[in-house]
N, CA, C and O of each residue as an XYZ file, in Angstrom:
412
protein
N       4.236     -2.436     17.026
C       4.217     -2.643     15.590
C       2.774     -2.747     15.128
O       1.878     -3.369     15.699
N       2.694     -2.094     14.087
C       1.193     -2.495     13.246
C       1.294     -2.406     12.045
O       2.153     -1.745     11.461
N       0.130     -3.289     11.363
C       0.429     -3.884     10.093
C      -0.565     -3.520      9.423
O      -1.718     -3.881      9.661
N      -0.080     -2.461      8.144
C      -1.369     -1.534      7.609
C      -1.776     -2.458      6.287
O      -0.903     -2.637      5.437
N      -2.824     -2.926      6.143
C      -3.341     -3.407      4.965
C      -4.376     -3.142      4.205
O      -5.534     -3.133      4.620
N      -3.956     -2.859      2.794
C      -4.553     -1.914      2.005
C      -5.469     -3.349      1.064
O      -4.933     -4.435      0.842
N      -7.040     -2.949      0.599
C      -7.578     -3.614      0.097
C      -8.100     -2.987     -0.990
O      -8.753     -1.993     -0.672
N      -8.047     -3.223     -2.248
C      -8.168     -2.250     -3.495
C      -8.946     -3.255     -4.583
O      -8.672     -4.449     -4.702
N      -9.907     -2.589     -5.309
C     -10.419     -3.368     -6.271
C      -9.852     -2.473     -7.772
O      -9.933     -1.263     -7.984
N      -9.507     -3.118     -8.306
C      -8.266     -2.966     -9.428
C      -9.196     -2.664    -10.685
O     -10.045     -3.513    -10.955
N      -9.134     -1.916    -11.202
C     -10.005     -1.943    -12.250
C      -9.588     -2.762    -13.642
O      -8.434     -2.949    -14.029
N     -11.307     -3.380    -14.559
C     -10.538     -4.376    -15.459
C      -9.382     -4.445    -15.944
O      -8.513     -3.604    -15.712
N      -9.212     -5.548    -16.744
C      -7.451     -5.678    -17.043
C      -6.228     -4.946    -16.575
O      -5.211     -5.102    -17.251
N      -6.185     -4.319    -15.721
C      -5.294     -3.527    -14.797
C      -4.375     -4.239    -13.795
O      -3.462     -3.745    -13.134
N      -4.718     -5.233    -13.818
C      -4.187     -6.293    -12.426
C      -2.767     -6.028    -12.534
O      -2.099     -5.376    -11.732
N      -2.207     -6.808    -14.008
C      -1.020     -6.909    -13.962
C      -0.176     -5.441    -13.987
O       0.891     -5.468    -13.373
N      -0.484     -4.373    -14.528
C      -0.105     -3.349    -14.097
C       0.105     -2.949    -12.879
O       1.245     -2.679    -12.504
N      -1.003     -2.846    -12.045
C      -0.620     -2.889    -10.915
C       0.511     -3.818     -9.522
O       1.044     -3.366     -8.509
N       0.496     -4.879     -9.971
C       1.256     -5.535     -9.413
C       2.708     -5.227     -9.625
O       3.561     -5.356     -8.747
N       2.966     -4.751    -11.024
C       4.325     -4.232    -11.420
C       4.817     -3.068    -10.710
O       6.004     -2.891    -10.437
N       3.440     -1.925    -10.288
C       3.878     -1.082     -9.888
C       4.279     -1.253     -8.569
O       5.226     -0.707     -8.004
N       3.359     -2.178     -8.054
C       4.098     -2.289     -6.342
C       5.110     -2.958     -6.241
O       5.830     -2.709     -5.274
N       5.490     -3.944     -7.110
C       6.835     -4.221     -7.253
C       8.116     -2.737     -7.655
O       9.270     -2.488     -7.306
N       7.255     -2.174     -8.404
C       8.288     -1.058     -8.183
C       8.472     -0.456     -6.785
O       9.626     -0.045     -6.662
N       7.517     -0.213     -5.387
C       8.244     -0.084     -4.916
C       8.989     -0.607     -3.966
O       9.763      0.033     -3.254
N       8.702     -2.271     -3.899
C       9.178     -3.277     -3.087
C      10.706     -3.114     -3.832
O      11.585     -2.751     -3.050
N      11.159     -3.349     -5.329
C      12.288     -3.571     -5.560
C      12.980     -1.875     -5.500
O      14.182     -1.858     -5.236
N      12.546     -0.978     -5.645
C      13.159      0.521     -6.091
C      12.935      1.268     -4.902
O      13.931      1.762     -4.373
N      11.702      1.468     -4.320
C      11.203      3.023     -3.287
C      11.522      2.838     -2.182
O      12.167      3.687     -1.568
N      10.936      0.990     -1.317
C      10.831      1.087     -0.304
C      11.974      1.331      0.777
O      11.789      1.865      1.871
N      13.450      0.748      0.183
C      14.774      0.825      0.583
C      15.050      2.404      0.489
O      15.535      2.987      1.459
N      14.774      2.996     -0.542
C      15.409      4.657     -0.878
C      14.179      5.206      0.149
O      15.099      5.792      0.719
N      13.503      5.413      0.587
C      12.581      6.098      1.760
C      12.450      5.494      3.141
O      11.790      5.967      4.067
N      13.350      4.105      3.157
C      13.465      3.645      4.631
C      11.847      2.355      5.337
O      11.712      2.044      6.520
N      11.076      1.974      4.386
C       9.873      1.751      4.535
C      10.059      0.169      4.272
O      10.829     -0.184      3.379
N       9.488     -0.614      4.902
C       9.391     -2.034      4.788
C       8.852     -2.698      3.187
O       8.156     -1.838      2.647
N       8.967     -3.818      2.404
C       8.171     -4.210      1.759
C       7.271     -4.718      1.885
O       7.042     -5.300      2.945
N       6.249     -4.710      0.702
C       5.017     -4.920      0.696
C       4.613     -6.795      1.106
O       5.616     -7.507      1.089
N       3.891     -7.186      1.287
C       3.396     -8.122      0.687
C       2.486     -8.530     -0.219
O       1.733     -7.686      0.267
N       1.911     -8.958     -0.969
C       1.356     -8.503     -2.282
C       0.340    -10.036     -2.660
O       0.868    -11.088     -3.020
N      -0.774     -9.901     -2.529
C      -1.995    -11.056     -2.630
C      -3.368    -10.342     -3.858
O      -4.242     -9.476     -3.831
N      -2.889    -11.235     -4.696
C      -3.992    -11.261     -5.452
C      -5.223    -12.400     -5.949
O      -4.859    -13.435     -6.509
N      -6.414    -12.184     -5.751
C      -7.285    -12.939     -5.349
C      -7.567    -14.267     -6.370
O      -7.310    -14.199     -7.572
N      -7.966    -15.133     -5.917
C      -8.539    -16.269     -6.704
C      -9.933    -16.544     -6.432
O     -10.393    -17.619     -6.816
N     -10.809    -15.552     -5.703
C     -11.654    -16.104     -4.695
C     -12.531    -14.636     -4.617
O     -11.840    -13.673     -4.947
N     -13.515    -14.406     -4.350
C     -14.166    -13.677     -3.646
C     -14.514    -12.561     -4.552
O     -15.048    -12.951     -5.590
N     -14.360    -11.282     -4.449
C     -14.772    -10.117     -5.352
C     -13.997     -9.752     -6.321
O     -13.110     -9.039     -5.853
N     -13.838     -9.946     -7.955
C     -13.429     -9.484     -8.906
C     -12.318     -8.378     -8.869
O     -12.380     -7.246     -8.390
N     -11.386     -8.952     -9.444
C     -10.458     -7.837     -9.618
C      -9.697     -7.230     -7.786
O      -9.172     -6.135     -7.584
N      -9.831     -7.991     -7.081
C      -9.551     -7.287     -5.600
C      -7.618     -7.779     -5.698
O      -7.026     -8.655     -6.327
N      -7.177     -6.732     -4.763
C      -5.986     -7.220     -4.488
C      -5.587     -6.646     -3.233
O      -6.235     -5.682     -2.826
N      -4.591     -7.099     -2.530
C      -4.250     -6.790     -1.137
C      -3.038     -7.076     -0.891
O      -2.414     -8.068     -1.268
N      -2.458     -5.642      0.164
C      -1.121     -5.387     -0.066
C      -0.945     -4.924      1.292
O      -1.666     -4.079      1.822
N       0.067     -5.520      1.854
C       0.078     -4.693      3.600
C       1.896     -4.917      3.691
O       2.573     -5.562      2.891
N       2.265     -4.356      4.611
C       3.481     -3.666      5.125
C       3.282     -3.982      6.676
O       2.106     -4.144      6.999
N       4.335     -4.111      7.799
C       4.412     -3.842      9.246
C       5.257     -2.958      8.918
O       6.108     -3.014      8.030
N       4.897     -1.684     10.032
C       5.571     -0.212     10.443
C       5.705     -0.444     11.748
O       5.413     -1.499     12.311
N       6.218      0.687     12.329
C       7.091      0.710     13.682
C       5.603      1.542     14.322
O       4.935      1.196     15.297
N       5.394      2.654     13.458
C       4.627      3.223     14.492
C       4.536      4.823     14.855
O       3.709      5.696     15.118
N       5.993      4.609     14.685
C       7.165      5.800     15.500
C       6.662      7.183     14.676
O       6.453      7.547     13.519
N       6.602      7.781     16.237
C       7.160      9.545     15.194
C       7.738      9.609     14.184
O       7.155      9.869     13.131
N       9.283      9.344     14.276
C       9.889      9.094     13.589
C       9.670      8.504     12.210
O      10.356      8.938     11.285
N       8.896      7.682     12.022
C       8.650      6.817     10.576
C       7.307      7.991      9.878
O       7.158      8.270      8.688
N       6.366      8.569     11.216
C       5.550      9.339     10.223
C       6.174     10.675      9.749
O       5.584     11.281      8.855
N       7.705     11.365     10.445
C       8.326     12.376     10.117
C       8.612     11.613      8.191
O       8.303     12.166      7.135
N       9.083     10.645      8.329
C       9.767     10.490      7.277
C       8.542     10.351      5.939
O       8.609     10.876      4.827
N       7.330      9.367      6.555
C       6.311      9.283      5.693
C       5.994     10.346      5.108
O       5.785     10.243      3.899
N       5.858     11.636      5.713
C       5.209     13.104      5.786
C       6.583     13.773      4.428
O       6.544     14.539      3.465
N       7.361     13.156      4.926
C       8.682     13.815      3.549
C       9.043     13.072      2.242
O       9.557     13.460      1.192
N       8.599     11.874      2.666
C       7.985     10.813      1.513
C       6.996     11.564      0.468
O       7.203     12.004     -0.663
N       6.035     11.543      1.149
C       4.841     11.560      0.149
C       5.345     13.334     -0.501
O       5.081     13.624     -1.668
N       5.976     14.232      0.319
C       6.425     15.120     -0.652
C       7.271     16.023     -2.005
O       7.388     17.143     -2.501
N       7.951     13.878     -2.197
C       8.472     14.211     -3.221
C       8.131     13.784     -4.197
O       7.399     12.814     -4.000
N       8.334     14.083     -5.595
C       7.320     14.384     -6.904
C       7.499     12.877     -6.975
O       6.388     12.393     -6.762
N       8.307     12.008     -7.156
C       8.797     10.439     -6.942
C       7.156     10.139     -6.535
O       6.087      9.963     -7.118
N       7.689     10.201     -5.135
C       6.285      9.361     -4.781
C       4.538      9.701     -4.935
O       3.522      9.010     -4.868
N       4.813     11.050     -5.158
C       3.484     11.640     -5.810
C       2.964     11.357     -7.039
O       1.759     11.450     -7.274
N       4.051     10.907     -8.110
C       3.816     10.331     -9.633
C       3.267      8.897     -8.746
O       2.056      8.679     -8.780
N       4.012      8.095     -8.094
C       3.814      6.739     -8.009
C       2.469      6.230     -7.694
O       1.876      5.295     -8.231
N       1.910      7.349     -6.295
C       0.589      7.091     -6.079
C      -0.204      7.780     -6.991
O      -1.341      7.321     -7.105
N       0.094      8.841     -7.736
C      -0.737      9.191     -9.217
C      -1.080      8.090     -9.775
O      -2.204      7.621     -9.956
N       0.264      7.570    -10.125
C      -0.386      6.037    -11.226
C      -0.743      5.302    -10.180
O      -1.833      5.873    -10.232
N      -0.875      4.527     -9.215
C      -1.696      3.624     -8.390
C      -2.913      3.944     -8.184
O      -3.694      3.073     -7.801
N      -3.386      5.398     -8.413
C      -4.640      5.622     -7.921
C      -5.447      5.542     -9.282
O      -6.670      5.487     -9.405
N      -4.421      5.549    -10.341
C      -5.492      5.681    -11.329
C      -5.591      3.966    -12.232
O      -5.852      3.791    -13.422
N      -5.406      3.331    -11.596
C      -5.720      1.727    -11.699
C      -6.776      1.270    -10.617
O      -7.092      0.085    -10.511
N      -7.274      2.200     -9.869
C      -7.745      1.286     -8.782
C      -8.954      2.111     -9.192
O      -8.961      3.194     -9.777
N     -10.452      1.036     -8.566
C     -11.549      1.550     -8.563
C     -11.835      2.492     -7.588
O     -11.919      3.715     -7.694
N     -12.001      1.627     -6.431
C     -11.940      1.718     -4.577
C     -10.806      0.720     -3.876
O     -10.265     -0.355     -4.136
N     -10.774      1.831     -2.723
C      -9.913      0.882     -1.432
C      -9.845      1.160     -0.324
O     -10.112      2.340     -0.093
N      -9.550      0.460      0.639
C     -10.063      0.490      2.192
C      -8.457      0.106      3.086
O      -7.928     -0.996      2.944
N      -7.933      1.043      3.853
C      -6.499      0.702      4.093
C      -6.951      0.434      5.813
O      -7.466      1.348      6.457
N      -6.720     -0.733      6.337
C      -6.993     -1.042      7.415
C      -5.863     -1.555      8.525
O      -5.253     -2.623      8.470
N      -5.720     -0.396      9.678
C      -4.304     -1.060      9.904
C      -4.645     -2.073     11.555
O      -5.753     -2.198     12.076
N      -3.648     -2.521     11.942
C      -3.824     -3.394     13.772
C      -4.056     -2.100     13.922
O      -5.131     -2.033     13.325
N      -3.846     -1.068     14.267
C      -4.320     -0.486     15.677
C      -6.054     -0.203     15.299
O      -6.919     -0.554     16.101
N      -6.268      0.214     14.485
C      -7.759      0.479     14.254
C      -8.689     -0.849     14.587
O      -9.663     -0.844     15.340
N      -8.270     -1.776     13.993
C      -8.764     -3.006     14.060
C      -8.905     -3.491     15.886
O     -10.019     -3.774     16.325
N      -7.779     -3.527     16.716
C      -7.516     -3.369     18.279
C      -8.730     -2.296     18.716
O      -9.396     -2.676     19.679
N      -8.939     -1.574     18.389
C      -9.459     -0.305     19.109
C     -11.064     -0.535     18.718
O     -11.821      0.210     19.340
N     -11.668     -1.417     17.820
C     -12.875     -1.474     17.681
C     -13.021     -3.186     18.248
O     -14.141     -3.679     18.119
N     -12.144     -3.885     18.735
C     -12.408     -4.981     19.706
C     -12.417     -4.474     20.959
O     -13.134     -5.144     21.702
N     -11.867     -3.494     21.512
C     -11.940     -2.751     22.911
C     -13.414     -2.378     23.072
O     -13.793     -1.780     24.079
């Protein structure tokens, strides 16, 4: 198992938008594409406007067959359309990368 966590700096007043949208797909996407929910942290602390959102995945072939048919439907292509266009920058960091630079 590894646990991909995405770190995004949100651009002004955007926060709450964004949070709605990942609630859209914790309550709507993640069940209809088979994908875990999010967990969802927004900052009180540290760099302006940041928020952070991670998931545990399996790993599996299997989950990236499905990811790979995910991201090709217009659904989820609008969804990360609008997510990308709230965010400034972001850095998606998962365990195995993180494991592999302590080795």
């Amino acid at each position: 198992m590894l646990t991909m966590r995405n770190i995004v700096r949100i651009k002004p007043f955007k926060m709450d938008e964004t949070v709605a949208l990942l609630m859209k797909w914790n309550d709507e996407l993640a069940d209809k594409y088979g994908f875990p929910k999010n967990r969802i942290w927004t900052g009180t602390s540290g760099p302006t406007n940041t928020l952070v959102y991670e998931s545990d995945l399996e790993g599996t072939e299997e989950e990236q067959k499905r990811a790979a048919g995910m991201m090709a439907s217009p659904e989820m292509q609008e969804w990360v359309s609008q997510l990308s266009q709230l965010t400034l920058s972001g850095d998606i960091v998962d365990s195995t990368e993180i494991l592999t630079r302590l080795a």
